[in-house]
N, C-alpha and C positions, 0 to 999 in steps of 0.2 A: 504493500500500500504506500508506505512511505517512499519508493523508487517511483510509482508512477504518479504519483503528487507532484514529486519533480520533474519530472518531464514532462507533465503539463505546464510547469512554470518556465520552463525551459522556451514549451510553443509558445506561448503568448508572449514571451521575452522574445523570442529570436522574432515574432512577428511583431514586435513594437520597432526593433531594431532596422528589419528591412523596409516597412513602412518610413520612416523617419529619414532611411536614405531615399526613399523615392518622393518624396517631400522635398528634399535638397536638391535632387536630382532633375525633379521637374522646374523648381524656382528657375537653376543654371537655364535651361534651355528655353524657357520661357524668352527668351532673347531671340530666340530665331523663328520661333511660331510663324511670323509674318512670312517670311523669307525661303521659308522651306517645306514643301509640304508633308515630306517623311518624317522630318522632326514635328508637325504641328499633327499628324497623326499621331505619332508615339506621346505627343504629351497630350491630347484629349482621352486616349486609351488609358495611360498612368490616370489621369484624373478624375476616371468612373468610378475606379473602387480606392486611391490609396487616401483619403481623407475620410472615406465618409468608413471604410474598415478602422481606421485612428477611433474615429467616434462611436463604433458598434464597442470595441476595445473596449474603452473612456466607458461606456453604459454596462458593457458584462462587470468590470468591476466597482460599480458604485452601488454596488447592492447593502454595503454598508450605511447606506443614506439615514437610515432611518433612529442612526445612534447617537447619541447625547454629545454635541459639541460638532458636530460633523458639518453643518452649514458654514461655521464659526472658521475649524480649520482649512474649511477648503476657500473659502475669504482669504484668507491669508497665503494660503498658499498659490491664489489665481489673481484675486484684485489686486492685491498688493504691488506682485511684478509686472501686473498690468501698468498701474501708474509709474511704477519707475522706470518701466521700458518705456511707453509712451512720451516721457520726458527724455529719453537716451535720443530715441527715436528721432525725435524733432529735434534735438541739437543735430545729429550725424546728419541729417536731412537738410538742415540750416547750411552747414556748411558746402555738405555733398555737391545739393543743385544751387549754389551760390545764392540764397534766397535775401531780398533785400527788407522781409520783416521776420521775425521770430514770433508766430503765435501756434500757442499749445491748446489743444482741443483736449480732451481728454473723455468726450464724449462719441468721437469718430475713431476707432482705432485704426491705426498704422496697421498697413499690410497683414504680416499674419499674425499679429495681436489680435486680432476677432476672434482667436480659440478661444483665449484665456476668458471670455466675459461670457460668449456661448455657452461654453464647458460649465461656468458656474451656473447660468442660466438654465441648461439643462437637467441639472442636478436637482435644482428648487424646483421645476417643472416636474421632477418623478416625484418629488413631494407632494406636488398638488396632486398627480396620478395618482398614486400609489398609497399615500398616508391617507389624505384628504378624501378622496372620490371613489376608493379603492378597486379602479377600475379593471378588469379582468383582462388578458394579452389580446384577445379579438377585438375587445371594443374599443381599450388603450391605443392599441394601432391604427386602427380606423379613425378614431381621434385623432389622432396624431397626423395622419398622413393629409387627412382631409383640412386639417391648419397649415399644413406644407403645403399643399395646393390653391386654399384659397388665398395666403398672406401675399402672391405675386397681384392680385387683382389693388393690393394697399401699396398706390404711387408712392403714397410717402415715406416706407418703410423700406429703406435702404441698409446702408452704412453706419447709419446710425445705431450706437449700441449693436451694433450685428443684429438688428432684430431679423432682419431676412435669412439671415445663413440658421439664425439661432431656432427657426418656426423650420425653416424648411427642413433642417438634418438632425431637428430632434427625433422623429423620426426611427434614424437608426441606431440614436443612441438606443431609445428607448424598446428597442427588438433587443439589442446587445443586451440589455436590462434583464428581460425576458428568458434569454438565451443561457442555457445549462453546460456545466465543462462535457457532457454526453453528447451534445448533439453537434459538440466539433468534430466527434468521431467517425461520422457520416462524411466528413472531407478526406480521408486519411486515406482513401483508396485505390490503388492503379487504374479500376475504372473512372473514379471522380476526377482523377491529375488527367486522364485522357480527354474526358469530356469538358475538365476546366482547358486546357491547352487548345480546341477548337475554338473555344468561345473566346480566347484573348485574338487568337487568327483573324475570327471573323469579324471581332470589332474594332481590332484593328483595319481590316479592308476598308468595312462599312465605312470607318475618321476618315482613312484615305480618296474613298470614291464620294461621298459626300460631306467636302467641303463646309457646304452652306450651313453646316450643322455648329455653330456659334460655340467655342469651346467654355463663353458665359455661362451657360445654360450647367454647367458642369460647376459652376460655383456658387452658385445660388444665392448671391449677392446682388440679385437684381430683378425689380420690380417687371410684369408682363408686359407694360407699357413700354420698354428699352427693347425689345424686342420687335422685329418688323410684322410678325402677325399678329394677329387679334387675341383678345384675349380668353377667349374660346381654341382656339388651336394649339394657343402659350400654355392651355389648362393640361392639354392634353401630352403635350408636347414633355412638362414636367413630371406627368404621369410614367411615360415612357421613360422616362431619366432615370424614376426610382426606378424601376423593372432592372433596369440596366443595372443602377448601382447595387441593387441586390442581387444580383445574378453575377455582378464582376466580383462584389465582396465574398462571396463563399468560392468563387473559382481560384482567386486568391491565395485563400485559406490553404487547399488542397495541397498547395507547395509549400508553405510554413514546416521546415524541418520540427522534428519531436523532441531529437534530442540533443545535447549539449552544442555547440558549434565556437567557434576562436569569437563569435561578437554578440553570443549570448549576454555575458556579463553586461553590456554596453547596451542593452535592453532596457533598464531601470533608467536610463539619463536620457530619455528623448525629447526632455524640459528643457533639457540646456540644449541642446543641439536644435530645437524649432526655434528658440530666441536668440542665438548666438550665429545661426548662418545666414541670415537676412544681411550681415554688417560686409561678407564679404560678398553676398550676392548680387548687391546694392551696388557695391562699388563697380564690380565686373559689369555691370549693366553699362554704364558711364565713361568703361575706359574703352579704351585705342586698341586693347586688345581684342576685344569682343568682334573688332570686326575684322582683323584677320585670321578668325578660326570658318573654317567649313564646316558644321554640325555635322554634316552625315558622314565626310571622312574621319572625321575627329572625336567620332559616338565615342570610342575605346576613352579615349582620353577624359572626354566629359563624364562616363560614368565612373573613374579611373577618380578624380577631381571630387566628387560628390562623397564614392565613399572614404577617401583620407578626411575631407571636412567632416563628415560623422562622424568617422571614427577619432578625432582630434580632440572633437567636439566631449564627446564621450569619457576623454578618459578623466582618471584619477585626478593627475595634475591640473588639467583646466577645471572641471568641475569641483575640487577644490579652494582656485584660487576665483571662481565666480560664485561661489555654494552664496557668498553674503549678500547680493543685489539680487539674487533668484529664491533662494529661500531663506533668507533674512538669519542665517544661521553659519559658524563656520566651523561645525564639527568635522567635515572631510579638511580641510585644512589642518584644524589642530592634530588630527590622526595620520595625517601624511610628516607631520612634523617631530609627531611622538616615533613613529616609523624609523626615518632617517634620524634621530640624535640614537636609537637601539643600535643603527649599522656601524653608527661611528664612535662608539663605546669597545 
């Protein structure tokens, strides 16, 4: 019992870990979308399932919600570095794109800072579900999906507070929620890796032969009015989206190794590595270099790129010397320190 306890911690680590490089991975190439059709297929492909699997993740383990102080500490451990990034943010930004005023919002987040406010968001949302209404996984969902569908028809609801990413991909936290460490077993088999490995084929083709399919639509950041069809088609259109991203997130799954691997361990720190590769991503965006690479000659390289920054991102040494502006705390520091003064005794 106790061996396969571990290797189920092992899957969901190794699958926090690989998600978090295709996170990195897609940011990097997010730069050539325009320009290249194979890389803007391979990044609407990556971005069916690798964010909203992050959130099914984020929802299978918040099943602790419902315990004494648990709103409290997850405030701290999400608002918190929400504010202090959002101020980081807008300085490196100030400078970055040479901006000739300095003003701080604190109610629009930067880039992929909408996790941290969603993620709390969602949380207090299972509270309402689940404590409050105690609503059953049929009817939960259907709630659920059915405020992801209607919140595009609310123009005003953008960017603000993430409340559109937050309405729309609740959703899959709230399946994750639902979802038992058994019924990942149903991914674990030659037949399902067979049947998942068509399905990334084909939707990969599908990105590459229709274009017209807005890789927006895949971020859920944006009201049905930004969209060139009506809002009846938009309805429909993000219907088909979930389908997709449920059907890409468990194909996914399938390939998530069980047991141990060399980046397992680096599975627990995907905190630091979502707020920490924006700094170089940002820049490569802006520099001279960016446009002497060829994406499609240079895939090796760019995936090559993505996971040394994960894995960077990840280790010991950085995430102890950032543990205090991320989690207000610097026990991996003092423990890296008590370490090194034992070797040199």
């Amino acid at each position: 019992m106790v061996k396969d306890m571990k290797q189920r911690d092992y899957y969901f680590d190794n699958a926090k870990f690989i998600l978090i490089f295709l996170v990195v991975f897609g940011h990097l190439i997010r730069s050539f979308i325009e320009s290249d059709p194979f890389i803007l297929s391979l990044y609407k492909t990556i971005y069916t399932f690798h964010m909203p699997a992050f959130i099914l993740v984020a929802g299978f383990f918040a099943k602790g919600f419902y315990k004494q102080g648990y709103i409290q500490n997850l405030a701290k451990k999400l608002i918190l570095p929400y504010i202090v990034f959002q101020l980081i943010y807008t300085i490196y930004y100030y400078f970055l794109y040479h901006k000739s005023t300095f003003e701080m919002d604190p109610l629009n987040p930067h880039w992929s800072l909408w996790f941290l406010i969603s993620l709390f968001c969602w949380n207090a949302l299972l509270y309402a579900f689940i404590k409050w209404f105690k609503l059953k996984p049929f009817m939960g969902l259907t709630i659920a999906f059915s405020l992801g569908l209607l919140v595009g028809f609310a123009d005003v609801i953008s960017n603000y507070l993430s409340l559109s990413r937050t309405f729309v991909f609740f959703p899959i936290f709230l399946m994750g929620y639902y979802l038992e460490k058994q019924h990942f077993e149903y991914f674990k088999t030659s037949k399902a890796r067979f049947i998942a490995s068509l399905l990334f084929i084909l939707v990969f083709i599908g990105m590459y032969f229709i274009p017209e399919f807005s890789d927006k639509w895949l971020l859920g950041s944006k009201p049905y009015e930004d969209f060139e069809s009506n809002n009846v088609i938009s309805l429909g259109v993000r219907a088909l989206v979930y389908t997709l991203n449920v059907v890409m997130i468990f194909s996914f799954f399938t390939f998530v190794p069980t047991k141990r691997q060399f980046f397992t361990k680096w599975g627990k720190n995907t905190l630091y590595v979502y707020l920490l590769h924006g700094f170089f991503i940002r820049l490569f965006r802006v520099s001279d270099l960016k446009e002497s690479i060829d994406p499609t000659l240079s895939l090796v390289l760019l995936l090559g790129v993505s996971l040394l920054l994960t894995m960077v991102f990840s280790t010991k040494l950085f995430t102890s010397i950032t543990q205090p502006i991320i989690e207000f705390k610097a026990s991996k520091f003092q423990k890296l320190m008590s370490k090194r003064e034992m070797k040199t005794r």
